[in-house]
C-alpha positions in Angstrom: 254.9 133.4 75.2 252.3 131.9 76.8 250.3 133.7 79.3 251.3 132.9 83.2 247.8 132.5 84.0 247.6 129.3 82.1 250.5 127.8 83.4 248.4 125.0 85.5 246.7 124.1 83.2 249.8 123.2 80.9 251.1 121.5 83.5 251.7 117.7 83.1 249.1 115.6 84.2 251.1 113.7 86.5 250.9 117.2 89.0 247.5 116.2 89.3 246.6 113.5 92.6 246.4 109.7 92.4 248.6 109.6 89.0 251.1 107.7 89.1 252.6 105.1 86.2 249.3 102.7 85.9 247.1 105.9 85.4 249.2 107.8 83.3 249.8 104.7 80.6 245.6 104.7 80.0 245.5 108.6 80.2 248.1 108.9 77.3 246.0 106.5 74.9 243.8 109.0 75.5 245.6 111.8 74.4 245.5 113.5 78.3 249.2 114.0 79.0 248.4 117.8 79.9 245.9 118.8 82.8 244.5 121.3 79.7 243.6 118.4 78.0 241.7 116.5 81.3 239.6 119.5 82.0 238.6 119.6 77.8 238.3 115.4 77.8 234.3 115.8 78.4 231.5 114.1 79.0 229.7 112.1 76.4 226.4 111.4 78.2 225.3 110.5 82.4 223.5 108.6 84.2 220.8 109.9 86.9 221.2 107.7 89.5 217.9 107.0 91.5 218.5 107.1 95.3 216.6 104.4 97.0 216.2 103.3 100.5 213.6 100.5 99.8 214.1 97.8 96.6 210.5 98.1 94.5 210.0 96.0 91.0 208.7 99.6 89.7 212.2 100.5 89.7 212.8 97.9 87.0 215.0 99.6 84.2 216.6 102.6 86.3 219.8 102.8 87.8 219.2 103.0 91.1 221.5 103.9 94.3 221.1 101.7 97.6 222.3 100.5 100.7 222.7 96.6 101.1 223.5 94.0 103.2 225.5 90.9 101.9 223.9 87.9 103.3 225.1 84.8 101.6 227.1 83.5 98.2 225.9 81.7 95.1 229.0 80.9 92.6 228.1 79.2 89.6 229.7 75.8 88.3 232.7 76.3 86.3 231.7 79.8 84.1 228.6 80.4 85.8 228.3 83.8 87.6 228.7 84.5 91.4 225.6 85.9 92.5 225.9 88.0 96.3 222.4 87.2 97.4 221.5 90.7 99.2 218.9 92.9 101.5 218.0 96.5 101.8 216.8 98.0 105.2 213.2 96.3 105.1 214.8 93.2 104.3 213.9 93.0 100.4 216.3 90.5 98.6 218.1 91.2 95.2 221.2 89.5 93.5 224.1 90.9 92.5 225.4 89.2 90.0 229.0 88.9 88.5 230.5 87.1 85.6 233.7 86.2 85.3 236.6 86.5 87.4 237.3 84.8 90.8 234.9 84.9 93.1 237.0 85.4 95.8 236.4 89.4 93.9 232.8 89.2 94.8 233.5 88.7 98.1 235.5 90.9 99.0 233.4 93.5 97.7 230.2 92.9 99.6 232.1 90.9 102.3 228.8 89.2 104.5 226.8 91.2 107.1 228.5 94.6 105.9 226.3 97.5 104.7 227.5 98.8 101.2 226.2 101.4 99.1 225.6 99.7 95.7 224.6 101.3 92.7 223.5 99.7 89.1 220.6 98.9 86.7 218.2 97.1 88.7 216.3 94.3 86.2 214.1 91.5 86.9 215.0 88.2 86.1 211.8 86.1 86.0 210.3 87.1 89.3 213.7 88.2 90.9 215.4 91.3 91.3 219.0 91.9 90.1 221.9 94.1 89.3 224.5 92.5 87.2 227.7 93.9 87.6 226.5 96.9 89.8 228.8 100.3 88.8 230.3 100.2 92.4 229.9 98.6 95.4 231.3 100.9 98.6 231.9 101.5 102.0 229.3 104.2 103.1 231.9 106.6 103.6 233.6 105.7 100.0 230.5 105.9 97.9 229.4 109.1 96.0 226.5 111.3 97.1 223.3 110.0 95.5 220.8 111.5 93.6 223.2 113.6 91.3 224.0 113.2 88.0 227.2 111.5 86.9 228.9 112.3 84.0 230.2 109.4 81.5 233.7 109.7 79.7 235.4 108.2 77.1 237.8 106.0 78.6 240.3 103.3 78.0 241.1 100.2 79.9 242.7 100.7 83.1 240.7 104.0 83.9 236.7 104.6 85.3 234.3 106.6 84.5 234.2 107.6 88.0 238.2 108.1 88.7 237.9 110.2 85.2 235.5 112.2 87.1 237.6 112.7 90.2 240.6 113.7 87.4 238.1 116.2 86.3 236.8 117.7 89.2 241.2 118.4 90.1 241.6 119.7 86.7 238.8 122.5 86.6 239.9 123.1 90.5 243.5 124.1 88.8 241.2 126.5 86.1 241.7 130.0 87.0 239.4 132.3 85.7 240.3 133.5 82.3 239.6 137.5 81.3 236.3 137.4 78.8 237.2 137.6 74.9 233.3 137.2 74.2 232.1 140.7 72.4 229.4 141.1 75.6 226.5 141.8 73.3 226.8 138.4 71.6 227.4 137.0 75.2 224.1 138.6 76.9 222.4 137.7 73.7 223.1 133.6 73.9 223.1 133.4 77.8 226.6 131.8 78.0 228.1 131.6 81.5 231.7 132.8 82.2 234.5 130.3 80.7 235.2 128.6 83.9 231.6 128.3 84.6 230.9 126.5 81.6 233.8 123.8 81.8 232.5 123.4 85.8 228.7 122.5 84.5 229.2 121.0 81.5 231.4 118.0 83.8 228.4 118.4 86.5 225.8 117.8 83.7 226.6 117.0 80.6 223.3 118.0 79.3 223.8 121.5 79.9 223.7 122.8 76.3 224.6 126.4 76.9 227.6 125.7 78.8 228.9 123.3 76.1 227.8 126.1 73.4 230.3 128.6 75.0 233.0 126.0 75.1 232.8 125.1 71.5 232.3 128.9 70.9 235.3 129.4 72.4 237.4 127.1 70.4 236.1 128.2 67.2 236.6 131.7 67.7 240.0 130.8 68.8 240.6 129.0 65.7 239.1 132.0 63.2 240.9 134.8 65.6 243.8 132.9 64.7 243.4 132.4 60.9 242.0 136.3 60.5 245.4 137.3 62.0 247.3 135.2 59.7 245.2 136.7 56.4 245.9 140.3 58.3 249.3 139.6 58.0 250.1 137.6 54.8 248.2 141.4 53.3 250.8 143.0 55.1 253.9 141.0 53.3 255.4 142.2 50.8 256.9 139.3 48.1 257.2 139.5 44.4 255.7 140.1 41.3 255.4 137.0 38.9 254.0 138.8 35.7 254.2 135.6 33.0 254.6 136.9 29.2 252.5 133.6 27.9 255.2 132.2 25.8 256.0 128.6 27.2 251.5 128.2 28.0 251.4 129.5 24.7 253.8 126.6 22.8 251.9 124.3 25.2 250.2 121.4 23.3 247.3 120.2 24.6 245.3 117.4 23.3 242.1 119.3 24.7 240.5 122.4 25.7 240.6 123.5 29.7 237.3 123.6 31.2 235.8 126.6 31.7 236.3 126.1 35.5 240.0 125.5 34.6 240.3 128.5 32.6 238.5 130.8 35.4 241.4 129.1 38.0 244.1 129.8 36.0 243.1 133.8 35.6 242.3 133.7 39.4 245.6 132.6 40.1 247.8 134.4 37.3 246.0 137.5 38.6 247.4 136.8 42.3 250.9 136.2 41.1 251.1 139.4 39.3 250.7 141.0 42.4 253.4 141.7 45.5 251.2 140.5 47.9 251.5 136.8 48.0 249.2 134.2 46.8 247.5 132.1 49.3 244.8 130.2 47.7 243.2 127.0 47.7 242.2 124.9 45.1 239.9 122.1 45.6 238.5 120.1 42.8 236.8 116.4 42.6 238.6 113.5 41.9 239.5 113.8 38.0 238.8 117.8 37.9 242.1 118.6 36.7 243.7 120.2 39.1 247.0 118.8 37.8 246.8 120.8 34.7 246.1 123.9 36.5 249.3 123.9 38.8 251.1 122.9 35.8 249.8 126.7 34.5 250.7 128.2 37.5 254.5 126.6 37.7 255.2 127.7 33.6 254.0 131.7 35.1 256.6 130.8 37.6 258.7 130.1 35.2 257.9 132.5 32.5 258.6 135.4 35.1 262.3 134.1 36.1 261.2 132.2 39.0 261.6 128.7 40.0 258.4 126.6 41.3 258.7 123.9 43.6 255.7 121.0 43.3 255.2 119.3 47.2 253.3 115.7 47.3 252.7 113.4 50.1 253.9 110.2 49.0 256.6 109.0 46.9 253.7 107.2 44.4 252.1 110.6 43.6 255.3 112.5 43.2 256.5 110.3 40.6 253.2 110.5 39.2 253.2 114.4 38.8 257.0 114.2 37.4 256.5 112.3 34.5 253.2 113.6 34.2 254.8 117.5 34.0 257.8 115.7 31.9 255.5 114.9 29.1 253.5 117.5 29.3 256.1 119.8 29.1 258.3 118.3 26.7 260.0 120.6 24.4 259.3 123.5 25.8 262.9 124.1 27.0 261.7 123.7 31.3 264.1 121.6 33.4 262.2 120.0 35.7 263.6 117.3 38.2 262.0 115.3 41.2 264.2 114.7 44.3 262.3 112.4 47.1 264.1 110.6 50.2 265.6 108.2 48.3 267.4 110.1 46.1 271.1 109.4 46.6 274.9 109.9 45.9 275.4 111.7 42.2 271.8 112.2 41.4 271.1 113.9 44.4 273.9 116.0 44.3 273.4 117.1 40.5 269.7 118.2 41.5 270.9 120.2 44.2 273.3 121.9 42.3 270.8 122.7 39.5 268.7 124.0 42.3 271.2 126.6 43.4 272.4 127.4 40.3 269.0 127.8 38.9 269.3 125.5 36.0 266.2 123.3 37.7 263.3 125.6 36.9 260.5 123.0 38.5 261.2 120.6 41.4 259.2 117.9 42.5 259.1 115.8 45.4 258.3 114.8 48.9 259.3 116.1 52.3 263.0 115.5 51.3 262.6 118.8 49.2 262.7 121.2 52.4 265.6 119.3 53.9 267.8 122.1 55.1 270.6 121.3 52.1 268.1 122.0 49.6 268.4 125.3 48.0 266.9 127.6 45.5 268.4 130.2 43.4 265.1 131.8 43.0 262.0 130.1 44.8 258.8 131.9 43.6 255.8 129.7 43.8 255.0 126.6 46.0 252.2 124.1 45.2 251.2 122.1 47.9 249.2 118.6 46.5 246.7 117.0 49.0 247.9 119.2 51.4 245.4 118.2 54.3 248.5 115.5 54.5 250.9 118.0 55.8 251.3 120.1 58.8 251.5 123.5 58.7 255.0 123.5 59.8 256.0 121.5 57.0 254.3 123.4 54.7 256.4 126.4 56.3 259.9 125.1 56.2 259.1 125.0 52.1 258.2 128.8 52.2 261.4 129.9 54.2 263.9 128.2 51.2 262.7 131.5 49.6 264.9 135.3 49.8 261.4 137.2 49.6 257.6 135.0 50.9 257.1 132.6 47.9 253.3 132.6 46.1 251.8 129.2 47.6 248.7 127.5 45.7 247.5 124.3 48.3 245.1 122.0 46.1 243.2 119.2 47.6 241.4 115.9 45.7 239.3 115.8 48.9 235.9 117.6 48.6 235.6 120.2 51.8 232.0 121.4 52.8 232.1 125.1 53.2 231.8 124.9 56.8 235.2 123.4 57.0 236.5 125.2 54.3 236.1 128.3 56.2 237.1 126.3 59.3 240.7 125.4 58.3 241.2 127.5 55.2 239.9 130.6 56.3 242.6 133.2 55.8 242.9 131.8 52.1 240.9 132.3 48.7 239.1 129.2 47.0 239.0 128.3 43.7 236.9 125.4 43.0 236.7 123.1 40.3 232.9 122.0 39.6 232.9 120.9 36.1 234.6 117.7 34.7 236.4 117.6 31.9 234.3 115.8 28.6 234.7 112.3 28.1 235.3 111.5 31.7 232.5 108.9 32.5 230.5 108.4 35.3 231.3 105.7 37.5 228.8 102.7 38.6 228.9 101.3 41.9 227.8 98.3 43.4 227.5 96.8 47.0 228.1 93.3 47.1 228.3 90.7 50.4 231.5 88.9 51.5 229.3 86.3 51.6 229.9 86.5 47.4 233.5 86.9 47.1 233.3 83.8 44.7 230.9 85.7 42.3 233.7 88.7 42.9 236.8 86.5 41.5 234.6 85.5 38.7 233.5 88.9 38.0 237.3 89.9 38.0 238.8 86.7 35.7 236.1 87.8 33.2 237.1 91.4 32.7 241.0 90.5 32.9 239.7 88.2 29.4 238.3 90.7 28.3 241.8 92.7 28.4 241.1 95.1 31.2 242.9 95.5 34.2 241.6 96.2 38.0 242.6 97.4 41.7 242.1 95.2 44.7 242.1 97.2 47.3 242.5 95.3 50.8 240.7 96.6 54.4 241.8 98.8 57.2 242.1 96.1 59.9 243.2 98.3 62.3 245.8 101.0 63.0 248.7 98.6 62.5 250.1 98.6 58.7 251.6 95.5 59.3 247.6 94.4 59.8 247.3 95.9 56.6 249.9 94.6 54.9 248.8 91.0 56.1 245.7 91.0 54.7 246.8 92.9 50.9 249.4 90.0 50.9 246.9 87.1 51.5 244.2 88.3 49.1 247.5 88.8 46.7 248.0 85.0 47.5 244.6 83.6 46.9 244.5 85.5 43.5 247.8 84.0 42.3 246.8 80.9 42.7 243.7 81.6 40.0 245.7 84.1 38.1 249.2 83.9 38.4 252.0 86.2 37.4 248.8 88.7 36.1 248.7 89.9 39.9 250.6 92.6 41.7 251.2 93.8 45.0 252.0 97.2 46.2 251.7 98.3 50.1 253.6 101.3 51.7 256.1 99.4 53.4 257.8 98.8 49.8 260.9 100.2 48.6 260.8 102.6 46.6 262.6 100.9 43.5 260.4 97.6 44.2 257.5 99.7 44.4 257.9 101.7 41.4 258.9 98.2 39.4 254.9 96.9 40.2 253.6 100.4 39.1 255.5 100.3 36.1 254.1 96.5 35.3 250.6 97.8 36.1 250.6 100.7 33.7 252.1 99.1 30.8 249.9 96.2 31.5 252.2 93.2 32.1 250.3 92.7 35.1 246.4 92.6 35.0 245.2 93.1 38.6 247.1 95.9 41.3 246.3 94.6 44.9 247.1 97.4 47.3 246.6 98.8 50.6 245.4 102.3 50.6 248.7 103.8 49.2 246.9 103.9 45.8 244.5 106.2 47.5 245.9 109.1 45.5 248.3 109.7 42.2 247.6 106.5 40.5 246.9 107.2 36.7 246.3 103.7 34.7 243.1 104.8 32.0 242.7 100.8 31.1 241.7 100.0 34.6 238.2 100.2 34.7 237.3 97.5 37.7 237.7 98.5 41.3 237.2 96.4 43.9 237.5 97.7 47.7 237.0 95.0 50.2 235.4 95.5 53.8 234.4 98.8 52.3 232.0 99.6 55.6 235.1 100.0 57.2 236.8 103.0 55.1 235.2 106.9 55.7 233.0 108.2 52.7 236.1 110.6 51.6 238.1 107.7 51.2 236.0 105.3 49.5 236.1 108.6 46.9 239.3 108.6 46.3 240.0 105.0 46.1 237.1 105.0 43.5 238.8 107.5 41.8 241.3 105.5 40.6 239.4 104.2 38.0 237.1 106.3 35.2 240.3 107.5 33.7 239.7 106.6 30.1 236.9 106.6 27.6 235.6 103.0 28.6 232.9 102.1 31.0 233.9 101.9 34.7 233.0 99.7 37.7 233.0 99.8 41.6 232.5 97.1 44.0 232.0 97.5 47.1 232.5 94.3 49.1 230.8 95.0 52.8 230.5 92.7 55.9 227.5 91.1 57.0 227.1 92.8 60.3 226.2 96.3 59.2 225.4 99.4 61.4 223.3 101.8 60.2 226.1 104.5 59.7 227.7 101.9 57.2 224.4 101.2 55.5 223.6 104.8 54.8 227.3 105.9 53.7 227.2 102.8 51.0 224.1 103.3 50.2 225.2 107.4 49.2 228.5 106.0 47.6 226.0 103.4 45.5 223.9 106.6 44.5 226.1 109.3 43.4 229.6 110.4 41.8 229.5 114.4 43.7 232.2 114.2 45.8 231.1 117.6 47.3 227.4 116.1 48.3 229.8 113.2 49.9 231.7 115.5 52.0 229.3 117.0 53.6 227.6 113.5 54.1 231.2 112.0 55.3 230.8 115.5 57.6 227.6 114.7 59.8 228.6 111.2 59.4 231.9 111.2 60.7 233.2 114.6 62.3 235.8 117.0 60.8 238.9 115.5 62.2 238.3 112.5 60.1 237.3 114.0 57.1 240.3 116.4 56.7 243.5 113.5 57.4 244.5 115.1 60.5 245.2 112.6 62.0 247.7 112.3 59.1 248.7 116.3 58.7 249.2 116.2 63.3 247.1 119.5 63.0 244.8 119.9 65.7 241.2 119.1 65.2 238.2 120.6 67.1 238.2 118.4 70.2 234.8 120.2 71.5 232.8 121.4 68.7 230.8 119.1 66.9 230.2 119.3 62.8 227.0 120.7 63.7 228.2 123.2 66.1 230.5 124.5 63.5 227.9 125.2 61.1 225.8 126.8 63.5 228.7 129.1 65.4 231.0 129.7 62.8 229.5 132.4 60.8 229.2 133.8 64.4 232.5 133.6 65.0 234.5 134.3 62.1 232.0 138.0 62.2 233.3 138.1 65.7 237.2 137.4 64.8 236.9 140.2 62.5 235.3 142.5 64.4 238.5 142.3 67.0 240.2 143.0 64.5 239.1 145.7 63.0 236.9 147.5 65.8 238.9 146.4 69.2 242.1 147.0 68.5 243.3 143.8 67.6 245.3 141.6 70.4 246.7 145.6 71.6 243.1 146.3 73.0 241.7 145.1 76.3 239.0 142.7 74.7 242.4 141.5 72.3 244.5 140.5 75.4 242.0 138.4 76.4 241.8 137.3 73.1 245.0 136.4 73.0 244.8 134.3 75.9 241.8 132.4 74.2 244.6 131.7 71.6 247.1 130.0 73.9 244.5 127.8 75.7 243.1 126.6 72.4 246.7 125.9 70.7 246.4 128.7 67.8 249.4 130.4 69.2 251.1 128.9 66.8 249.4 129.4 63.9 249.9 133.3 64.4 253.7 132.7 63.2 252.8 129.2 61.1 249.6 129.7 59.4 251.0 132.0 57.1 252.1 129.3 54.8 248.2 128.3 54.4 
């Protein structure tokens, strides 16, 4: 249970003053429906307001506060500004200017012969001064004290900077103060204030490094307390031995040699199923590694011991993919494997779960749907978890518990993690890593192109479809909404029909399934030449005669993604291609990450470039997964406090006492405020 003395701080934000509907409805788009979450919503930067009593042009450029009197009205003709012609005590004029809106507004801000206190960048236009739209204009007794810094937020519309402020100032006056968890040595040694402290200054200046240090400190040690527990406890467990006698990876044909990075996986991982202990392991590997393969290996050990294995994938596209990849693979051997996904129905359903229970199904496959409490297994003994970033860890969980004793689990991931993360959100498991490429996989070229040469693009593409190859058109992120999504995959679907007719499909997530797998099955046996999607063929796709990939408004997708999506092609022994359409207004962000995408294949070196680029939320889908990302340290604060922390964690652990001693139960109150209660209990399924 959560600890009493957090208790008004996980109080709705609605208890706080001034809140009522219009100011909740902004707060929520911000994620702020808890006061916990207003008093961690920081600052992003401040102003330093200048106080003046007298206007001078040397102030040109600086955001000045000053008293004024409105003396007379200027409103422009039709859209033209209204300008509030103004003077300071020594009777100095300057306009304040506003655009838009009625200026009726103007007015009745700086109604005439009223002193105000104004505040705002002062600028000189030609030989006048002026503030245009001033950051408030006050009664004396309204305005804020001058002189001191102000902090500004990330906001949405319908809610200040300043108001965020005052919400701020309520929230930290609801903080108590919290016990310390900090090992004092490592406190004295970085000069961190006290928790409170720290949240008071860093909203009173947001420069204040120290104060933010300690904050992020505390949410990483929070975070590696939490995932030491879980690695503490998952030694503790006892499950079962899965000892594999070799016979069915034995009769296995394969058309080629594993890698010698597949080869050192599979031993990792067949020596941590022949222990009690369960497995909890990671596998990452690039796009193409053969990671596949490798949880194949691990499901026939499964299997060889008398177990069943159970194969978990995020979308119905990729768990097709592995079924009748595993099928063929697997053909002959005398392993019933069957795939059961949401819309699985009636008889089919039914015989599947039955096999389950009975134990006749020695591999399932599938989405979600194979947790659903009516699924269950006669013998569960390994889970695989396929780009598990996309799942939360209660999902992951609710697999794990469909077994008598704790089932091995092996999570694998197609998206490259730098280390830092790794250690971040994997940290109570082991890591295998795939860094070597199977032969005959070739390299991909990629080039950036301008919208402005679509023409030259459709060209590009008729001549390969003559040539008899096929391609991927993969349409933008417009925004959050699919259906923006969908809009524009169907009109570039549209406009390629009308050069290419029947040769184009279209597949997009909102599909049904049958529908969806009808254009998939098209595409692969090449009855259709070009596949325009949205970003559902982001993983699982497996067509080795599509060699042509073109991504459109590519400076809108993240590095990690572009990846993937790339990785769609460079299946097959010919010569591969990229194009990376981009917009003509580029930032510099954009410029660089196309630029990287242009100049290497490494999706490792891409990571950790997607990582400074973009921020760790991003990077691994949790946005997707509805796992909590680090809301206050930044990808460089991780890298710098992590090591720290993680020593720190441990040392808890092993030298305090754990949560029992008296640095522990403040420790364990660290763990409520920062949300990794939970993963004490759900963690364990990695």
């Amino acid at each position: 249970m959560r600890p009493d003395i957090l208790n008004p701080l996980f109080a709705e934000v609605t208890a706080l003053k001034g809140i009522g509907p219009g100011l909740a409805k902004p707060l929520e788009r911000l994620g702020l429906g808890r006061i916990v979450d207003v008093a961690f919503h920081l600052p992003t930067g401040w102003i330093d307001r200048v106080p003046r009593t007298e206007l001078d042009m040397a102030d040109a450029g600086r955001t000045i506060a000053i008293t004024l009197t409105a003396q007379s009205y200027r409103s422009g003709n039709g859209r033209g500004p209204t300008r509030v012609q103004a003077t300071d005590a020594a009777g100095n004029y300057v306009s304040l200017v506003y655009f838009g809106g009625h200026p009726g507004w103007a007015k009745k801000l700086a109604p005439l012969g009223e002193e105000r206190r104004v505040s705002g960048r002062l600028e000189l236009y030609g030989q006048e001064l002026q503030i245009v739209h001033p950051d408030y204009c006050l009664p004396l007794d309204e305005a804020p004290d001058a002189g001191e810094r102000e902090a500004i937020y990330p906001l949405s519309e319908g809610i200040t900077s300043r108001r965020m402020g005052q919400l701020t100032a309520q929230a930290i006056e609801r903080s108590p103060d919290l016990p310390e968890w900090i090992e004092p040595g490592l406190l004295a040694k970085r000069e961190w204030p006290a928790w409170r402290e720290a949240l008071t200054r860093v909203h009173a200046d947001p420069s204040d490094a120290k104060a933010k240090e300690r904050l992020a400190y505390d949410e990483i040690f929070a975070n590696q307390l939490a995932l030491s527990l879980v690695r503490q406890s998952s030694r503790a467990r006892r499950g079962r031995a899965l000892q594999g006698d070799g016979r069915l990876r034995d009769a296995l044909k394969l058309p080629y040699q594993l890698t010698g990075a597949q080869a050192r996986t599979v031993r990792e991982i067949e020596g941590d199923l022949a222990q009690q202990q369960p497995m909890l392991r990671l596998l990452q590997g690039d796009v193409g590694s053969g990671k596949t393969l490798v949880a194949a290996m691990a499901l026939l050990i499964a299997v060889e011991a008398g177990a069943q294995g159970a194969l978990l994938a995020p979308t119905e596209i990729l768990a097709r993919q592995h079924y009748e990849t595993l099928r063929r693979q697997l053909a002959g051997l005398g392993v019933e494997v069957a795939i059961l996904t949401g819309r699985d129905k009636g008889k089919v359903r039914e015989a599947t779960l039955m096999g389950l229970a009975a134990g006749t199904i020695d591999i399932l496959i599938g989405t979600h749907a194979i947790f659903q409490e009516a699924v269950t297994y006669k013998d569960l003994g390994l889970v695989v978890v396929d780009e598990q970033h996309r799942f939360g860890v209660a999902q992951r969980m609710l697999l794990q518990a469909k077994a008598k004793t704790a089932p091995h689990l092996l999570a694998m991931t197609a998206t490259p993690i730098p280390r830092t993360l790794t250690l971040a959100h994997y940290g109570e498991m082991d890591v295998s890593q795939l860094d070597e490429m199977p032969p005959g996989r070739q390299p991909i070229e990629t080039r950036v192109i301008s919208e402005d040469r679509l023409a030259d693009v459709v060209d590009a593409l008729a001549r390969h479809l003559s040539d008899g190859g096929q391609a991927y058109w993969v349409c933008p992120l417009v925004e959050e909404s699919a259906k923006s999504d969908l809009a524009a995959a169907e009109a570039r679907a549209e406009t390629l029909r009308a050069r290419f007719g029947d040769r184009v499909g279209l597949v997009h997530g909102r599909m049904k399934g049958p529908e969806k797998d009808a254009v998939m099955s098209d595409f692969s046996a090449a009855k259709t030449g070009v596949l325009v999607a949205t970003t559902v063929i982001e993983v699982g796709v497996d067509v080795p005669n599509a060699t042509l990939i073109v991504i459109e408004a590519a400076d809108r997708f993240g590095l990690a993604q572009l990846h993937q999506l790339r990785g769609r092609v460079g299946r097959g022994s010919g010569k591969s291609n990229c194009l990376l359409v981009r917009g003509n207004a580029l930032g510099e962000t954009s410029r660089a990450r196309l630029a990287l995408m242009r100049e290497t294949n490494d999706g490792f070196r891409i990571a950790e470039e997607d990582l400074r680029l973009r921020g760790s939320g991003e990077l691994l889908g949790t946005k997707q997964s509805g796992e909590a990302a680090f809301r206050i340290a930044t990808p460089e604060m991780l890298s710098d406090l992590l090591p720290v922390a993680t020593d720190d964690a441990r040392l808890l652990i092993d030298r305090d006492g754990g949560l029992d001693g008296e640095r522990g139960k403040a420790a364990r109150t660290a763990l409520y405020l920062f949300e990794r209660d939970a993963g004490v209990a759900l963690l364990r399924s990695g």
